[in-house]
N, C-alpha and C positions, 0 to 999 in steps of 0.2 A: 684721250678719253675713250674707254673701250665699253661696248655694249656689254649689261651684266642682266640681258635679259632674262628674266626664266618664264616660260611657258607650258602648260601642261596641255596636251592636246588640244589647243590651241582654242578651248572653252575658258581657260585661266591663266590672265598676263600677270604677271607684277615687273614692272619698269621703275627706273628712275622718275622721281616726280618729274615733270615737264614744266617747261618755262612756254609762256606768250611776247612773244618779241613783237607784237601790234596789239594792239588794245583800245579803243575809247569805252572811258569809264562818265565821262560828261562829270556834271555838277549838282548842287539841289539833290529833288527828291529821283531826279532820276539818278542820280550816281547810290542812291540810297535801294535804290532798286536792284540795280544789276549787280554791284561792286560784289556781293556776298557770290554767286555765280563762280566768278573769276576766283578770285582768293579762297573760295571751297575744291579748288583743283590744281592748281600751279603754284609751284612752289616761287615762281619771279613773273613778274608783268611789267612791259614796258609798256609807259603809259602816252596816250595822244597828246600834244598838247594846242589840241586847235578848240581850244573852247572862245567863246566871246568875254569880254576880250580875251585874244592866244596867252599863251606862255611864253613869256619871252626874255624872262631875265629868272638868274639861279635862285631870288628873294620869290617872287611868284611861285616858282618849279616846287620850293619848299613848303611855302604855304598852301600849295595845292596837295601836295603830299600828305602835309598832316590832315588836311579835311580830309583826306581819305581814309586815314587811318582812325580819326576820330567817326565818320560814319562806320565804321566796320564794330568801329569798338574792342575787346581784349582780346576775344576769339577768334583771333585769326595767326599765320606762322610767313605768310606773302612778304617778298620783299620787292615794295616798289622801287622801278627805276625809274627816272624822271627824264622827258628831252625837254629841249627849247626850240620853240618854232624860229625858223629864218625868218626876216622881212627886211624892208629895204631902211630899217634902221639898226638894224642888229646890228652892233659894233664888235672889234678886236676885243675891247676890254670883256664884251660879254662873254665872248668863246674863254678866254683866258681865265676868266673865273666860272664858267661852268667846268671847266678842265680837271680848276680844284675841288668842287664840289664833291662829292663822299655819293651822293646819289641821281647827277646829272650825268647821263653816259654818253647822250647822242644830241644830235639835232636833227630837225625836219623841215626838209627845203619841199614848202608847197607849190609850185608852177601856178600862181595867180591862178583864180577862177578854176580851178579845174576838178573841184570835188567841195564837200562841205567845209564851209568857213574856213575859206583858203582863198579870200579877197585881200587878206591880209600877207598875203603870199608874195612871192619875188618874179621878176621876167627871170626867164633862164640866157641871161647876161653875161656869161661866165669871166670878161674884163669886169663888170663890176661889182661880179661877187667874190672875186679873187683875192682881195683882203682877207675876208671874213674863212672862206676855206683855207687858203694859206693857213692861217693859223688854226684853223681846226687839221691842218696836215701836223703842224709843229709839234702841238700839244697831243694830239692822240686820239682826238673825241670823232667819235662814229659821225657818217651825214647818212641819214634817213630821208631816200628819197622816194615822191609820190611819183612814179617815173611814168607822166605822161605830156606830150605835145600841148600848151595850150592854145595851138593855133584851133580856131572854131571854125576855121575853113578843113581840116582834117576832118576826115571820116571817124565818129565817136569809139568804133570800133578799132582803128586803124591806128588810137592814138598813142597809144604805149612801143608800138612798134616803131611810129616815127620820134619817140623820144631815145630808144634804142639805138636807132641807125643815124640820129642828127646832133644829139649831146651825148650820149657818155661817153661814147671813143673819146672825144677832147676831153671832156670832164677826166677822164682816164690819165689822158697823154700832159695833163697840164697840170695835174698834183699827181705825181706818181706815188705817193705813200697816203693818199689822204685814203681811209677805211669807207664803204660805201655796203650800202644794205639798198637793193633793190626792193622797195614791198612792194606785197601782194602782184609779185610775179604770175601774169595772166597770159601770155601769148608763147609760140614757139620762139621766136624771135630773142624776148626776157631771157629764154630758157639757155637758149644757145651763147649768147651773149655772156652769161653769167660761166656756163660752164668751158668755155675757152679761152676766160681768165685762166693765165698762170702766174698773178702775182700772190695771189692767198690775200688779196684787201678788197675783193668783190665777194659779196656775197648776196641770197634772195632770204626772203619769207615767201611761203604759199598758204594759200587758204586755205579751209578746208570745203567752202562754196564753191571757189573756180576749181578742186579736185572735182567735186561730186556733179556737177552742174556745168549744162553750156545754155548756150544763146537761147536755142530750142527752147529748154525747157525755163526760159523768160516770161515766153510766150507761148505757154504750154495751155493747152484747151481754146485757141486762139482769143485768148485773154490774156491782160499784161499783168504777172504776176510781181504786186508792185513790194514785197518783203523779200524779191532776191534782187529787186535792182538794187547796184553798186556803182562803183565806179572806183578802180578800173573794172567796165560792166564785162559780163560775162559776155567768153568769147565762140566761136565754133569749134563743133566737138576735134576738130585735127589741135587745138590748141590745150584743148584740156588733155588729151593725149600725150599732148610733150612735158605737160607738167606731172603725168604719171610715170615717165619715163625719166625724168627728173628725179623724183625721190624713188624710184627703182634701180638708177643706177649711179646714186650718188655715194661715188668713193672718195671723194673728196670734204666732205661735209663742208660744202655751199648752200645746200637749201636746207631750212630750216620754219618750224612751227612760228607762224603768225595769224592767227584769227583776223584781225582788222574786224573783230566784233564792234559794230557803231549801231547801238538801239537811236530809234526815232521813236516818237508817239505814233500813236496808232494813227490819229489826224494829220501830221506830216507827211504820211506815206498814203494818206489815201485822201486827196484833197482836191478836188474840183477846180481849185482857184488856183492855188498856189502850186499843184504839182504833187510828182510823188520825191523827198527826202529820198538821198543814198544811200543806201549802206543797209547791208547784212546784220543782223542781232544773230549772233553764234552760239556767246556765252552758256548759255543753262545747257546746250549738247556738242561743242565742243569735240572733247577729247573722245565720245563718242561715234561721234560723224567720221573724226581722221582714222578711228578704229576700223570703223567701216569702211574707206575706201581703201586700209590698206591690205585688208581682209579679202577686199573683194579682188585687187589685183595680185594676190599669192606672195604680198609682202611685210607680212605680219612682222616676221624678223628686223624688218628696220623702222618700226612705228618710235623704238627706245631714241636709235642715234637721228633722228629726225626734229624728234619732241622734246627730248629731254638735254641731249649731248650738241650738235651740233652748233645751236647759237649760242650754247656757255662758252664752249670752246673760243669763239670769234670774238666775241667779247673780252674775253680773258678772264673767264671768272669758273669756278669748281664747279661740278656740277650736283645736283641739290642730294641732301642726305635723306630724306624721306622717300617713302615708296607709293607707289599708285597700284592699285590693282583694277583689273578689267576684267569679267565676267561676262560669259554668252548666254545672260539673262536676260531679257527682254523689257524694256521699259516705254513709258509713253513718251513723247516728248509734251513741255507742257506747250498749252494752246493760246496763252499770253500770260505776260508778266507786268502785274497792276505798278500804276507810275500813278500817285494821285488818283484822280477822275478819271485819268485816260490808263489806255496798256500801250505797251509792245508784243508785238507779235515774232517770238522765237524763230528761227530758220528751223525748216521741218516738223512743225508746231502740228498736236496731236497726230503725229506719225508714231507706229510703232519702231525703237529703235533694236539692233539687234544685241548690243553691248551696254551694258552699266560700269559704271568708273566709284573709286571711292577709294579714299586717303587709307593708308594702310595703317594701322592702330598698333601702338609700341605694345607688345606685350611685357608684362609687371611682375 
């Protein structure tokens, strides 16, 4: 798959539509909210499947699909991919018929506890999850892993790094062919790890929050800005660094476009009792944000085989026939996106943005 960028003084892109290889789109009125977001820009979305209850068999994965597609309604061109969550009941038979499924690609091994509604998640056991990947090596089907430590005695900061240097070596050495997607690659560590694979079956997603953002700016105005916390949370700027250095000097196409956009209600993130909710809402600017940070580090020319080529490639699938176009026209971002009674509050919500995105229209 070869970049067929064209750019005109670098005020006007038209790229290959781009794919979202992470995604939560939720359920209800909130999937009703965001989903249009998503499917108004990517031509594929790999979708989460850690709703309550997960997704965990190919019957669920399907029937979650069609509610999606029935919230969207006709106008839309998105082709959902579906995963199924691990947990410590997932059987052989499951993998085996997700394998045949038409629109189940991957699965997602949550490390118990270690991010949203991921209690339903597995210990990182690897005797006895050895079954279940075994056959996800045999058959073919991606593992989607949240790669971090759930040990709580680890430093929160520290944890993706000790799941780096303490599981995947072995997860590595112990299915040699089994397909692995690191997300939302956050640390130097992720980085290097992933790029000195040489088998061509490790691969990352990056954000585009842990591009544009560090720890810092968490805690920017010494106040805890609670609509960039995540998990994996944002790291110190030497790591954001490595992830710019990543999609700057990737000739390999291992890293590739994953939002890990996950809206919360506005009350979720901003709650007294209960805490502040994980997770980044990216969607409504997106392909914008990634614009921008590749703009701003002088690598505009590779925003196409990042976005668009990269994770088709990995996957095995063509890469999308529609065109995006990107303009150095300036837009707001919006300042929340209404869910019921409640909103979500966008990543970079009423910021001016410097790029506008929009579906390239067939001429007749």
């Amino acid at each position: 798959l070869r970049s067929t960028l064209v750019v005109s003084n670098f005020a006007h892109m038209e790229l290959t539509q781009p794919d979202d290889w992470h995604v939560h789109l939720r359920d209800g009125d909130m999937l009703a909210a965001v989903v249009p977001f998503t499917a108004g820009v990517f031509g594929r979305a790999l979708v989460m499947p850690n709703l309550k209850p997960p997704i965990t068999t190919v019957t669920m994965a399907e029937e979650y699909r069609s509610r999606i597609y029935q919230t969207l309604g006709g106008d839309h061109s998105i082709e959902l991919l579906m995963t199924l969550y691990l947990t410590e009941e997932t059987s052989v038979q499951d993998i085996e018929e997700a394998a045949q499924s038409d629109h189940v690609v991957a699965c997602k091994l949550y490390p118990a506890g270690v991010t949203t509604n991921s209690e339903f998640g597995v210990s990182l056991d690897l005797d006895a999850l050895s079954p279940v990947l075994s056959a996800m090596e045999r058959t073919g089907l991606t593992l989607c892993i949240h790669g971090e430590s759930a040990d709580l005695e680890i430093d929160i900061f520290d944890r993706e790094a000790a799941f780096v240097r303490n599981t995947l070596p072995d997860l590595l050495v112990r299915f040699p062919k089994l397909r692995i997607v690191l997300e939302h690659c956050s640390t130097e560590e992720a980085v290097e790890s992933v790029r000195a694979d040489r088998s061509g079956r490790l691969a990352a997603t990056i954000t585009a929050h842990h591009l544009m953002f560090s720890r810092n700016d968490l805690f920017r105005g010494s106040r805890l800005q609670p609509h960039l916390f995540c998990l994996p949370v944002l790291k110190a700027d030497r790591h954001r660094e490595a992830l710019l250095r990543a999609i700057r000097d990737d000739n390999d196409g291992k890293f590739f476009l994953g939002t890990d956009s996950a809206p919360h209600r506005l009350t979720q993130k901003q709650n007294a009792f209960a805490g502040c909710a994980a997770g980044v809402f990216s969607a409504p600017i997106a392909m914008e944000a990634y614009a921008q940070v590749f703009e701003e580090a002088g690598i505009l020319h590779r925003l196409e085989e990042f976005s668009s080529l990269n994770g088709a490639r990995f996957y095995g699938l063509h890469p999308n026939q529609a065109k995006l176009q990107l303009r150095k026209h300036s837009r707001t971002a919006p300042d929340r996106v209404l869910v019921g009674e409640d909103s979500v509050i966008p990543m970079l919500a009423g910021c001016a943005l410097p790029w506008s995105v929009s579906l390239k229209t067939e001429e007749k």
